[in-house]
N, CA and C atoms as a LAMMPS dump frame, in Angstrom:
ITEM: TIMESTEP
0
ITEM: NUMBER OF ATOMS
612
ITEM: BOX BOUNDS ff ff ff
-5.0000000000000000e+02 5.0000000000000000e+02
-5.0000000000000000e+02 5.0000000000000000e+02
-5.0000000000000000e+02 5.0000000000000000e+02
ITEM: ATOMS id mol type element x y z
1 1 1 N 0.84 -1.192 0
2 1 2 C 0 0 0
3 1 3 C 0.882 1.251 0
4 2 1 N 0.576 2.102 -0.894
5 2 2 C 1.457 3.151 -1.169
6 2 3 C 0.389 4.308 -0.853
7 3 1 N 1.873 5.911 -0.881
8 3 2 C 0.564 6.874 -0.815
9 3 3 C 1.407 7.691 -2.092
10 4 1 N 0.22 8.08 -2.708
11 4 2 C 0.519 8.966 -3.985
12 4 3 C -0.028 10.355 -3.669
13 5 1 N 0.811 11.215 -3.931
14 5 2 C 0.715 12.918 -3.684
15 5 3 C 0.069 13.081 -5.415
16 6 1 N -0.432 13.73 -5.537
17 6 2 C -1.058 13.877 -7.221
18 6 3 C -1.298 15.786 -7.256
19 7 1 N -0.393 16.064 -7.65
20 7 2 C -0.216 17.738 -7.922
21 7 3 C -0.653 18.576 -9.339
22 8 1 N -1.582 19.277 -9.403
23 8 2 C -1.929 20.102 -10.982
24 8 3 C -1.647 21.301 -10.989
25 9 1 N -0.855 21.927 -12.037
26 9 2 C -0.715 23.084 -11.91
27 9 3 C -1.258 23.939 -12.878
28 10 1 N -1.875 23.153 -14.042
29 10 2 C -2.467 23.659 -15.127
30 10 3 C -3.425 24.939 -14.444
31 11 1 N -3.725 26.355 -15.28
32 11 2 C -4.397 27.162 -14.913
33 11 3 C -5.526 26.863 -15.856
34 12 1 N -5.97 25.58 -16.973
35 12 2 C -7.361 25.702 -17.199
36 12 3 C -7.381 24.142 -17.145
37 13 1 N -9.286 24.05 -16.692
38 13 2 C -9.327 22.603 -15.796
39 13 3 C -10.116 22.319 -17.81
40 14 1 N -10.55 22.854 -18.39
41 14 2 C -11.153 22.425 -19.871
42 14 3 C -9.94 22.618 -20.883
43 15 1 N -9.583 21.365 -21.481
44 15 2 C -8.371 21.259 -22.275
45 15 3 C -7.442 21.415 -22.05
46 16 1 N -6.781 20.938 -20.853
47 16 2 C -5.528 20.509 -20.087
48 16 3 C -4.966 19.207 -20.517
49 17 1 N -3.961 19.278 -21.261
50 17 2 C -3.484 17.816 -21.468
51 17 3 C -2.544 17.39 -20.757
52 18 1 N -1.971 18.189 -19.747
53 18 2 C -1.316 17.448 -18.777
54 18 3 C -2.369 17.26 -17.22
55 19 1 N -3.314 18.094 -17.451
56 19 2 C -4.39 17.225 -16.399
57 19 3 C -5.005 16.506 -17.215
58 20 1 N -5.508 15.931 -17.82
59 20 2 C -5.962 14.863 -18.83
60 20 3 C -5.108 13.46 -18.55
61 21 1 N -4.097 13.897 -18.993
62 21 2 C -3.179 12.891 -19.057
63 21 3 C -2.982 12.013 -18.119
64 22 1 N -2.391 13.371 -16.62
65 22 2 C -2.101 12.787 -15.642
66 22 3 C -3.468 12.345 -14.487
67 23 1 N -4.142 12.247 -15.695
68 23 2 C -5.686 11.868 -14.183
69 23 3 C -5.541 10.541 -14.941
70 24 1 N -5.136 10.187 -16.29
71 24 2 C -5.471 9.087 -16.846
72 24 3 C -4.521 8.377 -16.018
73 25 1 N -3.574 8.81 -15.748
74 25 2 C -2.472 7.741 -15.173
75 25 3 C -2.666 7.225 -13.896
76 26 1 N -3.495 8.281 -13.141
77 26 2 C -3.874 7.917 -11.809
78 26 3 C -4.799 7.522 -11.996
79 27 1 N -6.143 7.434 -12.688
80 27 2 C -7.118 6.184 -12.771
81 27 3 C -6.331 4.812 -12.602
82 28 1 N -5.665 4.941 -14.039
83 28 2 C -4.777 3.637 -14.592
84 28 3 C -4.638 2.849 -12.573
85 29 1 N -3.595 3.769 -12.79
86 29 2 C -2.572 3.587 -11.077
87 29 3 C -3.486 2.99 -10.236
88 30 1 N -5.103 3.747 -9.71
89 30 2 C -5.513 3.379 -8.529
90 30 3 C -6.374 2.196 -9.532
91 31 1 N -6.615 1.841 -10.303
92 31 2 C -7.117 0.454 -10.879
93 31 3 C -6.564 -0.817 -10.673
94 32 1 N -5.074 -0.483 -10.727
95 32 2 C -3.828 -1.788 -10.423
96 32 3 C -3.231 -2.015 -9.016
97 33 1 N -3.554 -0.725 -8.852
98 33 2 C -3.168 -0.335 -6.99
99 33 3 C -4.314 -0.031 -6.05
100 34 1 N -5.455 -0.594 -5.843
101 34 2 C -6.666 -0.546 -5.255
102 34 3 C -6.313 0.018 -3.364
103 35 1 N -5.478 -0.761 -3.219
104 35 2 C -5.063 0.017 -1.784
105 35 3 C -4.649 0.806 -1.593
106 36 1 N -3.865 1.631 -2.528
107 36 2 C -3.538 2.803 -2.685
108 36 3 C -4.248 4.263 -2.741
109 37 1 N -3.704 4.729 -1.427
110 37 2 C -4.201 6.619 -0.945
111 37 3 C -3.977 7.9 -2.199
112 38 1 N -4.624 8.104 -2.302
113 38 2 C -4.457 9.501 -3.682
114 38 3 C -4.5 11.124 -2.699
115 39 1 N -3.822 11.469 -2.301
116 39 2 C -3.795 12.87 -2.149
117 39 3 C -4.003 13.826 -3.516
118 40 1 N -5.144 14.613 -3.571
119 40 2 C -4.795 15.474 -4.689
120 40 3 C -5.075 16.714 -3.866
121 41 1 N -4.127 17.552 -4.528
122 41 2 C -3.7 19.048 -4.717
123 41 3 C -3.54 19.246 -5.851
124 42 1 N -4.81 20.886 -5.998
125 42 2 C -4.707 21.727 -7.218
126 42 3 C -4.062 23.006 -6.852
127 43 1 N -3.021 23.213 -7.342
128 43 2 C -2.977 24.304 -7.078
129 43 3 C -2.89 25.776 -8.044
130 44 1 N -4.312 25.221 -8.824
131 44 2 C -4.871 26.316 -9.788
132 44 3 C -6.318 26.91 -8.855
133 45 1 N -7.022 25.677 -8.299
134 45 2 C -8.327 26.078 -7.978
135 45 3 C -7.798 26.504 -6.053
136 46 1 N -6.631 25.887 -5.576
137 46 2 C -6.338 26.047 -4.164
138 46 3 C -4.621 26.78 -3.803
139 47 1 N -4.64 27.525 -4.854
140 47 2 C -2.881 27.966 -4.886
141 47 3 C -2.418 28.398 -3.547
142 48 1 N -1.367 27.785 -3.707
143 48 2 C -0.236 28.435 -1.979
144 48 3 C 0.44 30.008 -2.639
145 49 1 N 0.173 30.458 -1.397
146 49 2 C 1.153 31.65 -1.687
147 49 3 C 2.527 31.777 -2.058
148 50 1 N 3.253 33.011 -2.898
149 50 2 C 3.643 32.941 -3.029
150 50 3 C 5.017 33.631 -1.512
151 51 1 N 6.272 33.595 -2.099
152 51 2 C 6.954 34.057 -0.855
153 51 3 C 6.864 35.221 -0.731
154 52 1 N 7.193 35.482 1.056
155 52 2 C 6.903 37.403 1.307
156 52 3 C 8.15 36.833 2.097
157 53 1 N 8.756 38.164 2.594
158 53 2 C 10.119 38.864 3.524
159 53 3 C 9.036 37.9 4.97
160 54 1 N 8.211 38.209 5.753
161 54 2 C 7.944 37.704 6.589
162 54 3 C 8.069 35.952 6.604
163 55 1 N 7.784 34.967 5.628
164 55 2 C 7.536 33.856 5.889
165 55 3 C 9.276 33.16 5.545
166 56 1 N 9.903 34.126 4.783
167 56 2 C 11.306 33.802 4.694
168 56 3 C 11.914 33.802 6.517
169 57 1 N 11.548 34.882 6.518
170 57 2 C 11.848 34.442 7.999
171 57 3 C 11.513 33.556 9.078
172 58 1 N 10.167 33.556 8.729
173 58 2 C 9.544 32.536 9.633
174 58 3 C 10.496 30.831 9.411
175 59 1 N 10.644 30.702 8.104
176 59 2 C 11.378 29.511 7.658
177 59 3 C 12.538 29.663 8.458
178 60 1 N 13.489 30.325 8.603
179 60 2 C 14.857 30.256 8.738
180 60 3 C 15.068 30.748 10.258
181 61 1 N 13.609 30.617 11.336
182 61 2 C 13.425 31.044 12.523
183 61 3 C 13.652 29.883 12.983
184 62 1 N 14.269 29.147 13.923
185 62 2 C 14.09 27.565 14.765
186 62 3 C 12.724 27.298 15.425
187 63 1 N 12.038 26.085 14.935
188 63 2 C 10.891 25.859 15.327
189 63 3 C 10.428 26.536 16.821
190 64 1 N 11.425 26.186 17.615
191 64 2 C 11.115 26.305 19.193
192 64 3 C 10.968 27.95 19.388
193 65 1 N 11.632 28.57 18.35
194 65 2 C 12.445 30.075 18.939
195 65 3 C 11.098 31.34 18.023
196 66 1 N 10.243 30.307 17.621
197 66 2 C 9.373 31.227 16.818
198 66 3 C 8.01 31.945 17.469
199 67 1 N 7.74 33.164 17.276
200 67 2 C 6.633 33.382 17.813
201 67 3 C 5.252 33.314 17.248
202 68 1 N 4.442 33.702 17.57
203 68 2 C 2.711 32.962 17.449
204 68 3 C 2.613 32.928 15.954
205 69 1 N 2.883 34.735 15.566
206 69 2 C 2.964 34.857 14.093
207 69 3 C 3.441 34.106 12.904
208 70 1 N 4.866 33.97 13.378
209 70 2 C 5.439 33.033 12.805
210 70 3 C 5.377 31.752 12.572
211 71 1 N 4.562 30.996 13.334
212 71 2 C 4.181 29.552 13.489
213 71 3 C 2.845 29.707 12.704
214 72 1 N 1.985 30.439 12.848
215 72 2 C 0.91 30.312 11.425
216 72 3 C 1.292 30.899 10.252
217 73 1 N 2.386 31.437 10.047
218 73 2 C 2.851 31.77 8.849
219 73 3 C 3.465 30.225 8.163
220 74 1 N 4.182 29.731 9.158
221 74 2 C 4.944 28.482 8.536
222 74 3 C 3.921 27.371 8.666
223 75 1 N 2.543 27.275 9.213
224 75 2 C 1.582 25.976 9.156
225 75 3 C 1.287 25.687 7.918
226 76 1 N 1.44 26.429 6.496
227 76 2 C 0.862 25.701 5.252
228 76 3 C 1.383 25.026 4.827
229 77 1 N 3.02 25.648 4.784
230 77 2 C 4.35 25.488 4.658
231 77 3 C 4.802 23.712 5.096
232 78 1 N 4.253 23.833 6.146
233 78 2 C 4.154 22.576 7.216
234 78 3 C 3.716 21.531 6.548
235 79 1 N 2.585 21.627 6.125
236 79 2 C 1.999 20.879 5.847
237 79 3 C 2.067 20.328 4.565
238 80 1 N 2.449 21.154 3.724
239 80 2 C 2.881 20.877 2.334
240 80 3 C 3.981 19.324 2.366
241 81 1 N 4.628 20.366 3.5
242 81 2 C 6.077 19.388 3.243
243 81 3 C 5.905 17.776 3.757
244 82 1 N 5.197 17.993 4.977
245 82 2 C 4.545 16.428 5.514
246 82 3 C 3.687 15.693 4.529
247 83 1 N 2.987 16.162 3.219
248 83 2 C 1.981 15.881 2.479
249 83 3 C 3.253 14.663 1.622
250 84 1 N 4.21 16.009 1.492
251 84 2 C 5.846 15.384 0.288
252 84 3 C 6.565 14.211 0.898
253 85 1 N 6.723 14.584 2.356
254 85 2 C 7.043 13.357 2.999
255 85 3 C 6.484 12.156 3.357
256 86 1 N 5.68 12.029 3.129
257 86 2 C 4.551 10.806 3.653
258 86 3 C 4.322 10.003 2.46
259 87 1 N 4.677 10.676 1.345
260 87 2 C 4.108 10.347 -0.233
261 87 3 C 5.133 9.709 -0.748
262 88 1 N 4.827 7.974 -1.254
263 88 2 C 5.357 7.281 -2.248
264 88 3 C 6.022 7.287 -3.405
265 89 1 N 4.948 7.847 -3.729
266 89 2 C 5.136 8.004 -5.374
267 89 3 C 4.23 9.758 -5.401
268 90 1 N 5.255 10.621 -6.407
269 90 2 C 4.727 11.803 -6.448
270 90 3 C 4.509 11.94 -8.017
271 91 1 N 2.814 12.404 -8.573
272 91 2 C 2.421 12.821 -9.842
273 91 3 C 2.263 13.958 -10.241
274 92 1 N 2.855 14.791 -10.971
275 92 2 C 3.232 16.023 -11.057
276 92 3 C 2.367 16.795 -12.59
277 93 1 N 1.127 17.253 -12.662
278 93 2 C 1.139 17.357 -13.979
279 93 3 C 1.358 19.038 -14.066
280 94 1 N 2.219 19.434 -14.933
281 94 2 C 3.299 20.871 -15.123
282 94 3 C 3.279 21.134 -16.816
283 95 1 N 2.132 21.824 -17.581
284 95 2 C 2.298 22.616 -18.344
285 95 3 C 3.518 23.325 -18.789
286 96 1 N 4.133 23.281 -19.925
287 96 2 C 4.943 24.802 -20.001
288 96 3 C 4.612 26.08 -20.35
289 97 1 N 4.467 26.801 -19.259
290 97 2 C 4.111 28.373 -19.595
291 97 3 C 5.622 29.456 -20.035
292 98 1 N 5.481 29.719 -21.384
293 98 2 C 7.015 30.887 -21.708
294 98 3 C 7.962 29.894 -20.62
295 99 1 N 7.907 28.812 -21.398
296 99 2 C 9.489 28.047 -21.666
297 99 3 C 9.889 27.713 -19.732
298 100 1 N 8.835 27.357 -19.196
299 100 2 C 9.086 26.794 -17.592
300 100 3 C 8.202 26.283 -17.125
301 101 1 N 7.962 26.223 -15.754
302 101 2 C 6.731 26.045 -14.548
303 101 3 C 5.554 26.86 -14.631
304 102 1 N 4.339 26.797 -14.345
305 102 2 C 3.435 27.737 -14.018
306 102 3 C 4.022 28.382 -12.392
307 103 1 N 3.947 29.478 -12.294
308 103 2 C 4.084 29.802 -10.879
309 103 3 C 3.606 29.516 -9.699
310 104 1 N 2.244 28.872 -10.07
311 104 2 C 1.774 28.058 -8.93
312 104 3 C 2.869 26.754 -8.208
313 105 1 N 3.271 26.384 -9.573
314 105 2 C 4.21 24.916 -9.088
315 105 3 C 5.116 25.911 -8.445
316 106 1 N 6.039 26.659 -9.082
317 106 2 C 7.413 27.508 -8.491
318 106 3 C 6.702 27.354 -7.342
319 107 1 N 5.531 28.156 -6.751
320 107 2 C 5.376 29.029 -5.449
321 107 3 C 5.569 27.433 -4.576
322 108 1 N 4.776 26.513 -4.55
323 108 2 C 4.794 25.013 -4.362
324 108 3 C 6.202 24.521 -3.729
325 109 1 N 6.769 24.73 -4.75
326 109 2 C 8.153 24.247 -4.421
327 109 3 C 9.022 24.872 -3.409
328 110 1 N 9.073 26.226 -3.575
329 110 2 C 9.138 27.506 -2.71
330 110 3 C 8.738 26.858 -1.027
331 111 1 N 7.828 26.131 -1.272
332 111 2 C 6.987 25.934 0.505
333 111 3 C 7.654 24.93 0.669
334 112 1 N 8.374 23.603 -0.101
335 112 2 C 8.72 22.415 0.041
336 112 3 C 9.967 22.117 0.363
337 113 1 N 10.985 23.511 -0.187
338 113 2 C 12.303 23.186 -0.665
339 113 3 C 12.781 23.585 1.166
340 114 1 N 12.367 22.96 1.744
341 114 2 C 12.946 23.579 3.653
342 114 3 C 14.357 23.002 3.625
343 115 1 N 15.379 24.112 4.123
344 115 2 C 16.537 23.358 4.561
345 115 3 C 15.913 22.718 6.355
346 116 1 N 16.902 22.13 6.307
347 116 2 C 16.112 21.213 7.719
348 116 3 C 15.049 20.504 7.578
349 117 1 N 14.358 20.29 6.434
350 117 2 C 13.207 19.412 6.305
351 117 3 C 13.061 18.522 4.973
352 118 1 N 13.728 19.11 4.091
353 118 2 C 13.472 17.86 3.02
354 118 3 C 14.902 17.985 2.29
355 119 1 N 15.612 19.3 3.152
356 119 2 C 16.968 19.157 2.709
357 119 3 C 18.027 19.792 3.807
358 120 1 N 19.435 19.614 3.549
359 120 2 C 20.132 19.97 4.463
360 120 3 C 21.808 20.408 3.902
361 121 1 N 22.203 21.332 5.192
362 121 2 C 23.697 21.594 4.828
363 121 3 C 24.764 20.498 5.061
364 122 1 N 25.881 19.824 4.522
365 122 2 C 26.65 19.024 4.778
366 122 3 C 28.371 19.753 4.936
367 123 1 N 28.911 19.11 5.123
368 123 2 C 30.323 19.421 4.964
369 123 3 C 30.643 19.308 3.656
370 124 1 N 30.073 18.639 2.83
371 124 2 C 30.063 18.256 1.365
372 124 3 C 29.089 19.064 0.513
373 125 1 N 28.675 19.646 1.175
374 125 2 C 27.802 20.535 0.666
375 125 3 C 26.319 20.276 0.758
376 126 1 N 25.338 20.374 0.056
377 126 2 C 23.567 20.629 0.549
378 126 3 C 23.657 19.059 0.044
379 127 1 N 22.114 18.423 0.856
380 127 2 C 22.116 17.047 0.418
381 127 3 C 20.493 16.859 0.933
382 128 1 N 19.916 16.127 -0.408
383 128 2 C 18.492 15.982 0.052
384 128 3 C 17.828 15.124 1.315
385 129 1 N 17.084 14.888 1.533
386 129 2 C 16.555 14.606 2.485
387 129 3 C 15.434 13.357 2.376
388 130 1 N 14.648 13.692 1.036
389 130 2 C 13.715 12.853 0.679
390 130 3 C 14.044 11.409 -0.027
391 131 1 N 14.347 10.511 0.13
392 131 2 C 14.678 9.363 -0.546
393 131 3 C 13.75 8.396 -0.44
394 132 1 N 13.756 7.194 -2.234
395 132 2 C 13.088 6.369 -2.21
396 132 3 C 11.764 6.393 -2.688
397 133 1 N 11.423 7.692 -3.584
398 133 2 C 10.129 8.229 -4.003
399 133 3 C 10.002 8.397 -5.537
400 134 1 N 9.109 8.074 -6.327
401 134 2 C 9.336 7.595 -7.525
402 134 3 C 8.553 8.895 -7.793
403 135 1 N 8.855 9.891 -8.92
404 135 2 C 8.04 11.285 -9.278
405 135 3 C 7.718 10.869 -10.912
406 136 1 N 6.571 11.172 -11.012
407 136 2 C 5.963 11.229 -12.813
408 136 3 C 5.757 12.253 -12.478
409 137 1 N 6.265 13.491 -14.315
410 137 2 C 5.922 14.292 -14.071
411 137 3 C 4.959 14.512 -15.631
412 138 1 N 3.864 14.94 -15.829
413 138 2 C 3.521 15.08 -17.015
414 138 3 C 3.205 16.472 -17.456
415 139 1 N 4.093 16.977 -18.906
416 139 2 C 4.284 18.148 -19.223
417 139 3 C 3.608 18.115 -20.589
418 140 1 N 3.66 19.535 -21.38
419 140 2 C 2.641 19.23 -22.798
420 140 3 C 3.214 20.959 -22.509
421 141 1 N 3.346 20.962 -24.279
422 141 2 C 3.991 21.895 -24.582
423 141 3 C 3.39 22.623 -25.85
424 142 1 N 3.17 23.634 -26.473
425 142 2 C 2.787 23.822 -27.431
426 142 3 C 3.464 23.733 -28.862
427 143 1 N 5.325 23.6 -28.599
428 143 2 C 6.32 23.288 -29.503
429 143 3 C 6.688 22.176 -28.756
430 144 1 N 7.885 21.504 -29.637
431 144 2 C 8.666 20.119 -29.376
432 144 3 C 9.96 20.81 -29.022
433 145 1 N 10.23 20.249 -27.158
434 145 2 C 11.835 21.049 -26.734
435 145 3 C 12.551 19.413 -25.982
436 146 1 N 12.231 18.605 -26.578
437 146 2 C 12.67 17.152 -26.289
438 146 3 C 14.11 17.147 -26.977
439 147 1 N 14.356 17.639 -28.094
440 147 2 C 15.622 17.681 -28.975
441 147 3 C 15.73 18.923 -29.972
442 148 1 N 16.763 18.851 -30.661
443 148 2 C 17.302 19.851 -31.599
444 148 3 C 17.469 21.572 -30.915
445 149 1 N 17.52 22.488 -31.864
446 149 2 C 17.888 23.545 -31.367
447 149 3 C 16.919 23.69 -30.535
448 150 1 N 15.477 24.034 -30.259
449 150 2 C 14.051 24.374 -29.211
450 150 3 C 14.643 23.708 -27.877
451 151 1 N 15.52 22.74 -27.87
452 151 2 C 15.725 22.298 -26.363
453 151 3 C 16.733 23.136 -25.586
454 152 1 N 17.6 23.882 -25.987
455 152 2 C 17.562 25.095 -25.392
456 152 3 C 17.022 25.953 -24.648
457 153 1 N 15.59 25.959 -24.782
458 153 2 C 14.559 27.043 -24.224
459 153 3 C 14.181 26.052 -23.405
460 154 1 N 13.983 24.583 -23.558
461 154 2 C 13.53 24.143 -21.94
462 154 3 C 14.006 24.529 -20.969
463 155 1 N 13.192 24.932 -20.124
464 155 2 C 13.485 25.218 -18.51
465 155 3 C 12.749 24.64 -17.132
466 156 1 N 11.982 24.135 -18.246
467 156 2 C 10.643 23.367 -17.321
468 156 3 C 11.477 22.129 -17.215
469 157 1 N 11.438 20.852 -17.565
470 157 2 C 12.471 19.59 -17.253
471 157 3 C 13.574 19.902 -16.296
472 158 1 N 14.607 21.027 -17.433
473 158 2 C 15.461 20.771 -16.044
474 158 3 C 15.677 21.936 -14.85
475 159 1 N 14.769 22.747 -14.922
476 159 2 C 14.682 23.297 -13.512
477 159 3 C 13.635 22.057 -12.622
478 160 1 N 13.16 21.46 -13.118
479 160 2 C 12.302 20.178 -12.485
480 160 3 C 13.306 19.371 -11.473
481 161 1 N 13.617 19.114 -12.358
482 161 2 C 15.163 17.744 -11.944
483 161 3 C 16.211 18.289 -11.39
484 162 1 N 16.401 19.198 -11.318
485 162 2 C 17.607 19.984 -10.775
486 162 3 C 16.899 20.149 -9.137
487 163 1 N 15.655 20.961 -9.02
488 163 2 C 15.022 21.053 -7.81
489 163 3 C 14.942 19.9 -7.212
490 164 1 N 14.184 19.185 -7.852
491 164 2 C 13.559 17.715 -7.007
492 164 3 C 14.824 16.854 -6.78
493 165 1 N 15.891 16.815 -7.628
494 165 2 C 16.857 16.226 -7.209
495 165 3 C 17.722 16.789 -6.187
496 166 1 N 17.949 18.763 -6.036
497 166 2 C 18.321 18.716 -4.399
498 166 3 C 17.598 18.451 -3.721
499 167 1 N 16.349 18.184 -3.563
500 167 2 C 15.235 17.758 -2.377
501 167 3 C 15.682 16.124 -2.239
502 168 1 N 15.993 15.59 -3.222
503 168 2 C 16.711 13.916 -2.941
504 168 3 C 15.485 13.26 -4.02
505 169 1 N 14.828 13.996 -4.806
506 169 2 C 13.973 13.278 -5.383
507 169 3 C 14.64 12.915 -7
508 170 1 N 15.392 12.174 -7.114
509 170 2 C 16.291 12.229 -8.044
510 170 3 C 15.357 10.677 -8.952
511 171 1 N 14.332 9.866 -8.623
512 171 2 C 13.846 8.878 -9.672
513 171 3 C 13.013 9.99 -10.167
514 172 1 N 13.305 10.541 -11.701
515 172 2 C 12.144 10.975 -11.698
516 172 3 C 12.044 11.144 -13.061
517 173 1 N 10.883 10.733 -13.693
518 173 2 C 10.509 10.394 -15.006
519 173 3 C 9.262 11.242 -16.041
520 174 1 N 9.594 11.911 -16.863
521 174 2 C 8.633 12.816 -17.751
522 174 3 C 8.341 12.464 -19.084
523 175 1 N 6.889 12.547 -18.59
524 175 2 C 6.2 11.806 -20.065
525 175 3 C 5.581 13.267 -20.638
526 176 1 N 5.986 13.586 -22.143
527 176 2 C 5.754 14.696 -22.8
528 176 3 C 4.967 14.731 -23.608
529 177 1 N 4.035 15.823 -23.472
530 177 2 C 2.738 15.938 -24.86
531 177 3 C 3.658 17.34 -25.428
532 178 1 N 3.95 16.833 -26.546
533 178 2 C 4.994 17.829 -27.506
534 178 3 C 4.093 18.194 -28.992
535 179 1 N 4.219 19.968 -28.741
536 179 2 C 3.895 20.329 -30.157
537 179 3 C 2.269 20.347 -30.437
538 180 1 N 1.733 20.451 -29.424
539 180 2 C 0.201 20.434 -29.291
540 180 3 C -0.231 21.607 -30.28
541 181 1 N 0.498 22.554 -30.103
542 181 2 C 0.411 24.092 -30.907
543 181 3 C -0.026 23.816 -32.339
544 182 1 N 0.666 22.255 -32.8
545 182 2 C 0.597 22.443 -34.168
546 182 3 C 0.197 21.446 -35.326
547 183 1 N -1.524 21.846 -34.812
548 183 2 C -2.944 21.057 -35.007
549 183 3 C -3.322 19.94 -34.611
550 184 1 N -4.436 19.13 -35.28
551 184 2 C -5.361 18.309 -34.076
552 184 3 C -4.296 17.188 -34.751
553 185 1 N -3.934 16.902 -35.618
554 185 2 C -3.391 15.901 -35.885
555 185 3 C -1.609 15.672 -34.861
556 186 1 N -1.026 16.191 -34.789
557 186 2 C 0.299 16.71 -33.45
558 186 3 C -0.585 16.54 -31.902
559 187 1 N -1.863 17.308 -31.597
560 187 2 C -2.248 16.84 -30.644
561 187 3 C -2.584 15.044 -30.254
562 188 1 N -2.972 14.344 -31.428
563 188 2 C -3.317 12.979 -31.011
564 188 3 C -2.364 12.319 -31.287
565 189 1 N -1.143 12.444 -32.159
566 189 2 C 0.08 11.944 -32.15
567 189 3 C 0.969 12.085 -30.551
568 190 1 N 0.859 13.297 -30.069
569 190 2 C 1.455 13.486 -28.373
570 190 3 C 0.653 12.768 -27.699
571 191 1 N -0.876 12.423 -27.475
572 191 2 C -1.353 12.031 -26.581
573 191 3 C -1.265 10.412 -26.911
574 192 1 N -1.73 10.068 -27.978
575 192 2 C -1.335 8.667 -28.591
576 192 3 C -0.193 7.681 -27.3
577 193 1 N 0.958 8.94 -27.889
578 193 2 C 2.516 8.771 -27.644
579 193 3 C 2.459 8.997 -25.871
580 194 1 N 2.167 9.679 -24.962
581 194 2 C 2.127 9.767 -23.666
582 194 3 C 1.081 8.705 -23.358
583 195 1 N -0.239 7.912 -24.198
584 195 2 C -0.793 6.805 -23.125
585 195 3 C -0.207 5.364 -23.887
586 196 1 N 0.527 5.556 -24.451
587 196 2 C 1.224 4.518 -24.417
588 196 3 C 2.739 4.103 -23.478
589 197 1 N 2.756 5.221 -22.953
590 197 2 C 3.635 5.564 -21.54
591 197 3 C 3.493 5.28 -21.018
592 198 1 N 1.962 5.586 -20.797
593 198 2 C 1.684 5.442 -19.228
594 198 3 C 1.282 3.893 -18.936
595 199 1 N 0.712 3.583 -19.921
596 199 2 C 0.294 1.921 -20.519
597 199 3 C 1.736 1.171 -19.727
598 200 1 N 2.892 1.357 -20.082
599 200 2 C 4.432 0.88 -20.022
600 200 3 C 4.409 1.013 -18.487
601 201 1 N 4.547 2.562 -18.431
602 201 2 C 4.418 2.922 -16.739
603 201 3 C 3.583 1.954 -15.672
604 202 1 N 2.092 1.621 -16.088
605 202 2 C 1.553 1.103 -15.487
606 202 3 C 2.046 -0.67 -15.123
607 203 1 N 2.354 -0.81 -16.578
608 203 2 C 2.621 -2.673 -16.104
609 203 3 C 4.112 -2.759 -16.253
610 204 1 N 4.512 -2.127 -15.3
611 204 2 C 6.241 -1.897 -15.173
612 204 3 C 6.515 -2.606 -13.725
């Protein structure tokens, strides 16, 4: 029995193909995995804030040494991160908006990335915290930045993997709806191509 965190960041819930996608995968998932817990978080219809000068502080205050303010400033914060920690397997579905994240995910990550909680300072330098957690992330793009010159402008993948891997979330696998921009025939060729992924994904 596993627990799956299931995250959307798409800002429209009608013709989202990475919420499309990634609900298909979690049907799929809780069909083969019946005991399996689904946490979902939207954080289009339920967004976390983004950072202020006050909650930076509140973060970098020692639990014990904080005052009233500060401890409900850091409770969402809190909770986010216990949601990340508790969670198995994490499903990520992340649009590219102008060549990255929607800011909802950034702000997200922003609440997650705690030194002292899902990561830490070493003598060797910063080292994650989270291990043993398998992340799908499903993205859809309106051009193709998988290869050739356009992969340049990705920033979404690897600011993905770069983050989640200092957090210690380093299994982590992206299934791409590429080139949606360019007509219905590119749209069912990407989606085609991502549920036959997830098809793989599932009986893996």
């Amino acid at each position: 029995m596993a627990n799956v965190l299931y995250i959307n960041s798409s800002v429209r819930n009608a013709g989202s193909l990475s919420r499309q996608l990634s609900a298909e995968f979690i049907a799929k998932w809780q069909a083969a995995n019946p005991a399996d817990t689904v946490i979902e978080r939207d954080l289009a219809s339920n967004p976390v804030p983004h950072l202020t000068e006050q909650m930076m502080g509140a973060f970098f205050t020692p639990a014990d040494a904080r005052n009233a303010e500060q401890a409900q400033t850091v409770k969402l914060s809190d909770a986010l991160v216990d949601e990340l920690i508790a969670a198995d397997v994490i499903v990520i579905g992340a649009p590219m908006y102008n060549f990255s994240v929607p800011s909802s995910l950034k702000a997200w990550i922003d609440h997650v990335a705690r030194v002292g909680r899902t990561f830490q300072y070493t003598a060797n330098g910063p080292q994650g915290l989270l291990k043993d957690k398998k992340v799908y992330v499903f993205t859809a793009s309106g051009g193709a930045y998988s290869e050739g010159a356009a992969a340049a402008f990705d920033h979404l993948t690897t600011f993905l993997r770069t983050v989640l891997g200092f957090i210690g979330l380093t299994d982590v696998q992206f299934i791409r709806a590429e080139g949606v921009a360019m007509g219905e025939q590119a749209v069912a060729a990407a989606v085609a191509k991502s549920r036959k992924s997830i098809e793989e994904l599932i009986a893996a």
